[in-house]
C-alpha positions in Angstrom: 148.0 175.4 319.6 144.7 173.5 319.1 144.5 172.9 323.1 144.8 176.6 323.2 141.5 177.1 320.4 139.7 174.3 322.0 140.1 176.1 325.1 138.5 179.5 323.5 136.3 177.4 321.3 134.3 175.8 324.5 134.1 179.1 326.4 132.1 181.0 323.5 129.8 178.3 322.2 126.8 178.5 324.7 127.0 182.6 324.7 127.4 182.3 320.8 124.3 179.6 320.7 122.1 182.0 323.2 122.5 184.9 320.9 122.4 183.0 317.4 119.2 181.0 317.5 116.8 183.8 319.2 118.7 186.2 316.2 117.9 183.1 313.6 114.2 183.1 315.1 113.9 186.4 314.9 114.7 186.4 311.0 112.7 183.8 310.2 110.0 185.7 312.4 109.4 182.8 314.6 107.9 184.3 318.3 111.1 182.6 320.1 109.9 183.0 323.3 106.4 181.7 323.4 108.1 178.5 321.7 110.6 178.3 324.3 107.7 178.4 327.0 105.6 175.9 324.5 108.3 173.5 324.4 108.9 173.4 328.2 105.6 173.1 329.0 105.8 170.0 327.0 108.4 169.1 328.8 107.0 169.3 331.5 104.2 167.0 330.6 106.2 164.3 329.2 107.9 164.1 332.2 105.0 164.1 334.5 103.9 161.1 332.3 107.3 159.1 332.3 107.3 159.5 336.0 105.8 156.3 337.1 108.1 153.9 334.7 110.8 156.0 336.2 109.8 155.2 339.9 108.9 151.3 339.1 112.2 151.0 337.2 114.3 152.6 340.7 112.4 150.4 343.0 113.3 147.5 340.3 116.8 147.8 340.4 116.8 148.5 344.0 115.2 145.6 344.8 117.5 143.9 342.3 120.9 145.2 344.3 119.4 144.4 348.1 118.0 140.9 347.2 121.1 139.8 346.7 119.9 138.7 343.4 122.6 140.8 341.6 125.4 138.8 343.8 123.8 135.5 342.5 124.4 136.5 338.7 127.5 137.5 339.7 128.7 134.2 341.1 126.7 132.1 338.2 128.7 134.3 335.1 131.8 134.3 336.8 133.0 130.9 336.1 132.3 131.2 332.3 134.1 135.2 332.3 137.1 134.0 334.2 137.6 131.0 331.1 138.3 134.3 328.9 140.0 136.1 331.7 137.4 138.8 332.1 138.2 140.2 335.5 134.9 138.6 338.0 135.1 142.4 339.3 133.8 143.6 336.3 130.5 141.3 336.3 128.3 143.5 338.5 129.5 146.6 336.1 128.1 144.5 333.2 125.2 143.4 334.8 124.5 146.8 336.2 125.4 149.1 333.6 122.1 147.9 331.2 119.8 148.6 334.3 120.9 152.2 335.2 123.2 154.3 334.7 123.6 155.9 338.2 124.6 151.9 339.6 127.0 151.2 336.6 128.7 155.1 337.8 128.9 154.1 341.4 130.2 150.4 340.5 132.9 152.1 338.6 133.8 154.5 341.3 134.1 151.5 343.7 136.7 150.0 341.2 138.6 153.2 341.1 138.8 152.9 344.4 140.0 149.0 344.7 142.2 149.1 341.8 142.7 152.7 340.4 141.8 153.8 337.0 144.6 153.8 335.4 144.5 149.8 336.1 143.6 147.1 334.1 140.0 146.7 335.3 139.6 150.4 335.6 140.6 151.2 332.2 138.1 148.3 331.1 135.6 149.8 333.7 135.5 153.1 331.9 135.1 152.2 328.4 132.7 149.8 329.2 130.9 152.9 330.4 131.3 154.6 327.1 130.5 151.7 324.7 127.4 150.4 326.5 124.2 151.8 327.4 121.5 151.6 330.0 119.0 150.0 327.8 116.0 149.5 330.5 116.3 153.2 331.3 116.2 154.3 327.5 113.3 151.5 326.7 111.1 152.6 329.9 111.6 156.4 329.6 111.3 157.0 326.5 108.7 154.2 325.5 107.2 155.4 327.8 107.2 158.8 326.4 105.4 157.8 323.8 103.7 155.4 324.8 105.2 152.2 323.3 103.5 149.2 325.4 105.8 146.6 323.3 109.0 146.8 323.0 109.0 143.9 320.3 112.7 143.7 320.1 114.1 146.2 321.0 115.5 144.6 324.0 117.1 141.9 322.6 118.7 144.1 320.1 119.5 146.4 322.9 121.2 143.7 325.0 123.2 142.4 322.2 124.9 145.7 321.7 125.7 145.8 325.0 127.5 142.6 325.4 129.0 143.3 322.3 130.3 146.9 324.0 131.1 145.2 327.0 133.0 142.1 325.4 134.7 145.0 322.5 136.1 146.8 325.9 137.2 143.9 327.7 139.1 142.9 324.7 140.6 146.0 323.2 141.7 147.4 326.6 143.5 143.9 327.2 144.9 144.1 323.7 146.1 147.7 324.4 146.7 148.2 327.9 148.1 144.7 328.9 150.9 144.0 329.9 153.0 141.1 327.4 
């Protein structure tokens, strides 16, 4: 029954939405589509502007991944995650996943494919992905934006709640999903 309205509730939202806010515009005699075309042109700016963080954040974590520097943080947390029995596999996720979100997705896929998903590690995988966040993408873009040149601490605070997500996940999942 409710799999059945969820079902006919998510096909009629977006045709529902396209016809209620031009009708709500309308009534409150807003010119809806010269602020559509407004608002994309702004758009279009910000995003011209965020495009150079963008492209020095890429060639940042690329250059993080192919000097092997990644693979050294890997082997110097490992010893200290393996003392909690945090699977070593999921290091490079955690490292990873606060630098882009693109690497943390292809990490996970890789540990699909090693382990599965519905393992141990993948299960952990995938909420890690859901409880974290890519903090240097959010603080570039959309500092960037708006032109924020210090972050102040908005980093730290940023990195905190995602070793918090990542250390929630590893521990809930093994609390949950573990075998006795």
């Amino acid at each position: 029954m409710i799999s059945t309205l969820s079902e006919q509730l998510s096909v009629w939202v977006i045709p529902v939405l396209l016809v209620f806010i031009p009708l709500i515009g309308a009534i409150r005699r807003v010119k809806v589509y010269e602020a559509f075309v407004e608002g994309a042109a702004e758009g279009f700016q910000t995003s011209i502007r965020i495009l150079p963080f963008l492209v020095a954040m890429l060639v940042a974590i690329n250059v993080f991944r192919a000097s092997g520097a990644l693979g050294c943080c890997v082997n110097f947390i490992e010893p200290v995650l393996s003392f909690f029995h945090i699977p070593g596999e999921l290091v490079p996720l955690a490292i990873m996943r606060p630098l882009s979100g693109t690497g943390a997705l292809g990490l996970t896929s890789e540990i699909f494919t090693v382990f599965g998903p519905d393992s141990l590690v993948g299960r952990i995988a995938s909420t890690i992905l859901g409880s974290t966040d890519t903090t240097f993408y959010i603080l570039t873009v959309y500092f960037g934006a708006v032109g924020i040149s210090r972050p102040r601490y908005s980093v730290f605070v940023g990195l905190c709640g995602d070793i918090i997500g990542f250390l929630g996940s590893v521990y809930l999942c093994q609390y949950f999903f573990a075998l006795p």
